[in-house]
C-alpha positions in Angstrom: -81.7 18.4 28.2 -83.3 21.6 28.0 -83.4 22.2 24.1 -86.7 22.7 24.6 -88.6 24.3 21.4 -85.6 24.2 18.4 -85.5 22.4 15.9 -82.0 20.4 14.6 -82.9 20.9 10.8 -84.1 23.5 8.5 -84.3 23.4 4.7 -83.2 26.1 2.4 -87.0 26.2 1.3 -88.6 26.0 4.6 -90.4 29.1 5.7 -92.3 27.8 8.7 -90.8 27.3 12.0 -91.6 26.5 15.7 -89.1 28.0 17.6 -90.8 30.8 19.2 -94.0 29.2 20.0 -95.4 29.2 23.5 -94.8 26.5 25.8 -98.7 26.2 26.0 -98.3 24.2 22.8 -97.3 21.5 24.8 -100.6 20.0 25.3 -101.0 19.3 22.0 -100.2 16.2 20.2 -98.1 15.4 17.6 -100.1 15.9 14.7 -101.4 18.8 16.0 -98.1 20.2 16.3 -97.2 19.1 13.0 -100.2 21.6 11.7 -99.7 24.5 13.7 -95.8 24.8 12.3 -97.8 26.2 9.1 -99.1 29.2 10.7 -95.5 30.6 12.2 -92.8 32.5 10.7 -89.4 31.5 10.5 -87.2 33.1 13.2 -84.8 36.4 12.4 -81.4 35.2 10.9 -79.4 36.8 13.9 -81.2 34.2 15.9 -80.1 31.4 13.5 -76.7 33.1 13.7 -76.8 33.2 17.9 -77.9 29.8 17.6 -74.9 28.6 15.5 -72.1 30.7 17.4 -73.4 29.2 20.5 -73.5 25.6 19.3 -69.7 26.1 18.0 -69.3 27.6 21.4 -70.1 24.6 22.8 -68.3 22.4 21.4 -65.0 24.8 22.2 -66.4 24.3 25.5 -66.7 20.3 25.2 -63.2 20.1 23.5 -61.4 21.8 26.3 -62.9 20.5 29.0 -62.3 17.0 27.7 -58.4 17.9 27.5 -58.4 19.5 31.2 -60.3 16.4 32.6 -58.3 14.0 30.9 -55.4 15.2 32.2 -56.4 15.7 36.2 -57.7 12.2 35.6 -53.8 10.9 34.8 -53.0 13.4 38.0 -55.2 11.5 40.4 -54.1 8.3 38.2 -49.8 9.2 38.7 -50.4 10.5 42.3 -52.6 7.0 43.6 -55.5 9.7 44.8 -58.1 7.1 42.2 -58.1 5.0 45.0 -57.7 7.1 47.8 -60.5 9.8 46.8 -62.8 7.4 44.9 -65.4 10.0 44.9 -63.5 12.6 43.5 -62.0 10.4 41.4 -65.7 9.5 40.0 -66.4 13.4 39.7 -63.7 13.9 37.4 -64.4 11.2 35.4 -68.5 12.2 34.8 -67.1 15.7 33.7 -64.8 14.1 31.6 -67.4 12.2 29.7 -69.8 15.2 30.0 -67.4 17.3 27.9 -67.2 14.8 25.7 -70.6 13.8 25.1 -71.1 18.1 24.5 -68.5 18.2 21.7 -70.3 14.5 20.3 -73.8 15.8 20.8 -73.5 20.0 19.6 -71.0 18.7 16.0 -74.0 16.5 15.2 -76.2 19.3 15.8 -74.2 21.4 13.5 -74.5 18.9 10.4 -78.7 19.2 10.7 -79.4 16.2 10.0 -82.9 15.3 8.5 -84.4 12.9 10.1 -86.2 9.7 9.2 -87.3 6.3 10.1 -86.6 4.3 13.4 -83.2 5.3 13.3 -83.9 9.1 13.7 -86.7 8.5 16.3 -83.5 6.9 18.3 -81.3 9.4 16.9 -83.9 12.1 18.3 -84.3 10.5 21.4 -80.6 9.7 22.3 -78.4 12.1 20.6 -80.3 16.0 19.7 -82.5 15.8 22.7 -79.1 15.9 24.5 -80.1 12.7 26.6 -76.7 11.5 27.2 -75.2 14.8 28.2 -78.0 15.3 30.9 -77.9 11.8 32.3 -73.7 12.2 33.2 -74.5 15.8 34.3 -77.0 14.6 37.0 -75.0 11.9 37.8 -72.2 14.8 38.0 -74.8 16.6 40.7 -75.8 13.0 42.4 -71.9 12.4 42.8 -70.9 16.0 44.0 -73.9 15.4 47.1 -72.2 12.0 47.8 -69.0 13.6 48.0 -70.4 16.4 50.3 -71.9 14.2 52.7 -68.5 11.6 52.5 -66.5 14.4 54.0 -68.6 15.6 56.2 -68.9 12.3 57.8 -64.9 11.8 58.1 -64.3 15.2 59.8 -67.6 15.8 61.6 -68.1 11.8 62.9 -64.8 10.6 62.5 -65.2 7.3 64.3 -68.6 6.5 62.8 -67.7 7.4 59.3 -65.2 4.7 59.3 -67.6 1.7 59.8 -70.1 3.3 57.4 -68.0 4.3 54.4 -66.8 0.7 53.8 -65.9 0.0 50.1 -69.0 -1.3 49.0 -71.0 2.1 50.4 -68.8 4.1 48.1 -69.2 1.7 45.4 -73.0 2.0 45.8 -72.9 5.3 45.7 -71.4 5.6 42.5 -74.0 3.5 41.1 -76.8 5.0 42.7 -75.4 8.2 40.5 -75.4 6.7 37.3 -78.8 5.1 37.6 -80.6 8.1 39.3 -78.9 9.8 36.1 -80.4 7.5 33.3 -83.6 7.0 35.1 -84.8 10.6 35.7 -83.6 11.9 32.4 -84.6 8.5 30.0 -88.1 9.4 31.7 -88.4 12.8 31.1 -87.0 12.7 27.3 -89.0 9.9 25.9 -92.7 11.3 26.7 -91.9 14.8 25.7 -89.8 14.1 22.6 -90.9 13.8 19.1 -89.7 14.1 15.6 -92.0 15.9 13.2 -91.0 16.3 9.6 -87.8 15.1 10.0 -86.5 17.8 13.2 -86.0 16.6 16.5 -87.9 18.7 19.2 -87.0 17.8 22.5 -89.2 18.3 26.1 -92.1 19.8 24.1 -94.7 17.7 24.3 -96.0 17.1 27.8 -99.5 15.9 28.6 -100.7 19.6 30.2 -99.5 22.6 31.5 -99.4 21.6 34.8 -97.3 18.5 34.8 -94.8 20.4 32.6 -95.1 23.6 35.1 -94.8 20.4 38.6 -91.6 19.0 36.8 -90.3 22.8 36.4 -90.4 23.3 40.4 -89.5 19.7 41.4 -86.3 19.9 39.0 -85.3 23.2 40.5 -85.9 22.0 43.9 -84.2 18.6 43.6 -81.2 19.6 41.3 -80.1 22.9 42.9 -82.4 24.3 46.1 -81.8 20.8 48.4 -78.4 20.5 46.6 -77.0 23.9 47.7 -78.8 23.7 51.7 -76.8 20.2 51.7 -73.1 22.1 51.1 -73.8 25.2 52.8 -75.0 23.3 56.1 -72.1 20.2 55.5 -69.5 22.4 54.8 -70.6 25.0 58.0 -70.5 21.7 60.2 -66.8 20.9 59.0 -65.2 24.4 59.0 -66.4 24.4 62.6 -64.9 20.8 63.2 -61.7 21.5 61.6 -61.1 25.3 63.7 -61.9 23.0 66.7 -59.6 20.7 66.1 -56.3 23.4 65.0 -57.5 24.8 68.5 -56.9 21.8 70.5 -53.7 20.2 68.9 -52.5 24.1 69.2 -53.0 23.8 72.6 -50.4 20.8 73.1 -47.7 22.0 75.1 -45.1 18.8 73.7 -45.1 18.5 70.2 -44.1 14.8 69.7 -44.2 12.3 66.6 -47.8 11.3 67.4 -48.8 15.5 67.0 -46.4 16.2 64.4 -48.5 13.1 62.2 -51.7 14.1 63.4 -50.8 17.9 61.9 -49.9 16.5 58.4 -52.9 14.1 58.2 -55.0 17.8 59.0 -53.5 19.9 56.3 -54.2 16.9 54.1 -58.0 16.8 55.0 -58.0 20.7 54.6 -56.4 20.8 51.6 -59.1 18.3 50.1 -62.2 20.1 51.7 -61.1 23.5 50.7 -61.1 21.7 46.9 -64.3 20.3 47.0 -65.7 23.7 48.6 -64.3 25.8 45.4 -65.8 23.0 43.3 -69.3 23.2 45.1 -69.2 26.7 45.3 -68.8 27.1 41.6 -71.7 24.8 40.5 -74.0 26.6 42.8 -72.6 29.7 40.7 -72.9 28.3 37.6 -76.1 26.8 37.7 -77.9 29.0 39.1 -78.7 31.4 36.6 -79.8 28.2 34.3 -81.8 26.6 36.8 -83.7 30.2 37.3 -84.3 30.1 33.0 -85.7 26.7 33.2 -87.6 27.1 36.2 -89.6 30.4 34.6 -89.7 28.4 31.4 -92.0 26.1 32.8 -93.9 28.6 35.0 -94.4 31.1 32.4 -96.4 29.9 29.2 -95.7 33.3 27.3 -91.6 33.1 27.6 -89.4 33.0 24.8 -86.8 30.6 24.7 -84.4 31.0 21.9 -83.0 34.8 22.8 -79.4 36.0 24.2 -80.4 35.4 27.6 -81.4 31.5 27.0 -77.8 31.5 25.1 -76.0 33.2 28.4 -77.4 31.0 30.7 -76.5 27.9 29.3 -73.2 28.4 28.2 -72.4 29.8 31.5 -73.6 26.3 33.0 -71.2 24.3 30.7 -68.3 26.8 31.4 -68.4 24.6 34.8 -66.9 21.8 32.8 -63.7 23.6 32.4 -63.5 24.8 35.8 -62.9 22.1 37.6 -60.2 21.3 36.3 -58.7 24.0 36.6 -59.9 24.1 40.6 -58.3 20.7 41.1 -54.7 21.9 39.4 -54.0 24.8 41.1 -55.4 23.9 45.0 -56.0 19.9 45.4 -52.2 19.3 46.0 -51.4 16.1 44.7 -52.6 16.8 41.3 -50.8 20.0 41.7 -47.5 18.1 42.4 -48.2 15.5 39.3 -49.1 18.5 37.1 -46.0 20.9 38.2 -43.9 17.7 37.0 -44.8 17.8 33.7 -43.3 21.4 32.8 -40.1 20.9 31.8 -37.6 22.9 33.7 -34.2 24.2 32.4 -31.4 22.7 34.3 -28.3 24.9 34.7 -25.1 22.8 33.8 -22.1 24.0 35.6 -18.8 23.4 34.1 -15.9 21.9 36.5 -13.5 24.4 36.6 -11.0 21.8 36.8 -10.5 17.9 34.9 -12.4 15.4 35.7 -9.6 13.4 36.3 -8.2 16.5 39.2 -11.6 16.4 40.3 -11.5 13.1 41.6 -8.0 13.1 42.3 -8.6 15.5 44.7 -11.8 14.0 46.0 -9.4 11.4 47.4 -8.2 10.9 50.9 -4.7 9.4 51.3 -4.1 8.6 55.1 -1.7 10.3 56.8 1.2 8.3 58.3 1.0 7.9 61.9 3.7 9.1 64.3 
């Protein structure tokens, strides 16, 4: 979503280039644009060459996070936890398409493609402004809040969460992801995306400064700030729950069939909370340094995009995809167990030291005669 100010094409005899121009072009129009390209230089070619080691990067990136996903999603698939942990379930599965859609999206990138007609406004619009990826990857963000709040709920309000998180609540919740997904990035691309002599240049063209520099704040706000108060405060609440609740089953003098069940069905709910926590923890990690680019993108006119740091930031956001995976395999259990089953294991075969026939022979019992 944020390839904001690069192009997707160059010709070998193009010399002109918008790259590094300031984000106060954004006010201007199209055509305007168009004519202003003439009067800048065309970046360094280490830039060129940071730019096409990071797109490679990310498809690396997309490729193995695609394989780690797919395979936690035939974990949670072989160990019934689809239907038990729909949420979670749902995360995988919008990570899974988000690497995807990054290996899809950065290896068309790579061919520069020049663009033409209604099918490259589309192909603009859909594909090279990365409006696909951004649309799973807040749906990714929507989901991960839905799943915050669903656990918080079960362990915090125990009674109450079970008449409000009937099937069709978490249902609606993973619909309310995808469509607060498309919505909020379909109208954010389409106004502020253009082609212009055949390149795609994506969130450039906003209608002033100060909507561009609004949308900034709001996105950092609504994607990350309210996102990471929500787990610190939900998470708090439910640590405090669960010590609460060791303390008093500790305190049961009898240990019966009833505690003994109640102990199991705790370590379970730990086990899935101290997941989601790693999981949480990590975006707010990941994302933060890329939130903080964007956010002084749009606050500061004079900032250039396309350096090392732009590069860092980014790539350390889609690292996130690979995590998770990796999270869910070594501490959510029942993936763990699927997983562990997989490795083949050498089997020691220990040769009878006597016949087979001896063997059970001798495995036998003749009754004795009675006196």
């Amino acid at each position: 979503m944020f390839d904001v100010l690069r192009g997707t094409h160059r010709t070998m005899t193009e010399k002109t280039s918008v790259e590094h121009l300031s984000v106060v072009m954004t006010t201007e129009t199209v055509a305007d644009f168009a004519g202003t390209t003439a009067n800048h230089v065309s970046p360094s070619s280490s830039a060129r060459g940071i730019e096409f080691y990071f797109q490679c990067a990310v498809v690396v990136i997309g490729l193995v996070g695609t394989a780690a996903n797919a395979l936690i999603l035939y974990a949670m698939f072989a160990s019934k936890q689809h239907k038990k942990q729909l949420l979670i379930f749902h995360q995988n599965v919008l990570d899974f398409a988000s690497s995807l859609l990054l290996v899809i999206t950065y290896s068309l990138k790579l061919c520069n493609i020049y663009l033409t007609g209604l099918g490259g406004y589309w192909f603009c619009q859909l594909i090279l402004s990365e409006n696909f990826i951004w649309c799973t990857i807040l749906a990714s963000k929507a989901n991960l809040l839905f799943v915050t709040v669903e656990r918080y709920l079960k362990v915090v309000y125990p009674v109450l969460s079970k008449k409000i998180l009937r099937n069709w609540v978490i249902y609606s919740a993973i619909a309310v992801t995808w469509i607060s997904g498309i919505v909020h990035t379909f109208s954010v691309t389409f106004p502020t995306t253009a082609v212009v002599d055949g390149v795609c240049y994506a969130y450039v063209f906003w209608k002033s400064r100060e909507s561009q520099r609004g949308y900034g704040i709001f996105y950092f706000l609504s994607f990350y700030v309210i996102l990471l108060i929500v787990f610190i405060i939900c998470y708090w609440r439910i640590l405090i729950a669960i010590r609460r609740q060791a303390s008093v089953m500790a305190g049961h003098a009898v240990a019966g069939p009833s505690t003994a069940q109640g102990a199991i069905l705790q370590q379970i709910q730990s086990n899935v909370i101290k997941t989601m926590i790693m999981v949480s923890a990590f975006f707010a990690v990941s994302d933060l340094p890329m939130h903080i680019y964007y956010l002084l993108m749009n606050i500061n006119a004079n900032l250039n995009l396309l350096d090392s740091g732009y590069y860092a930031t980014f790539f350390f956001s889609f690292v996130y995809f690979c995590s998770n995976p990796i999270i869910y395999a070594t501490k959510f259990d029942p993936v763990k167990r699927v997983l562990l089953s997989l490795i083949p294991r050498k089997e020691n075969a220990v040769q009878p030291t006597q016949p087979v026939e001896s063997i059970a022979v001798a495995s036998i019992r003749v009754p004795r005669p009675r006196d």
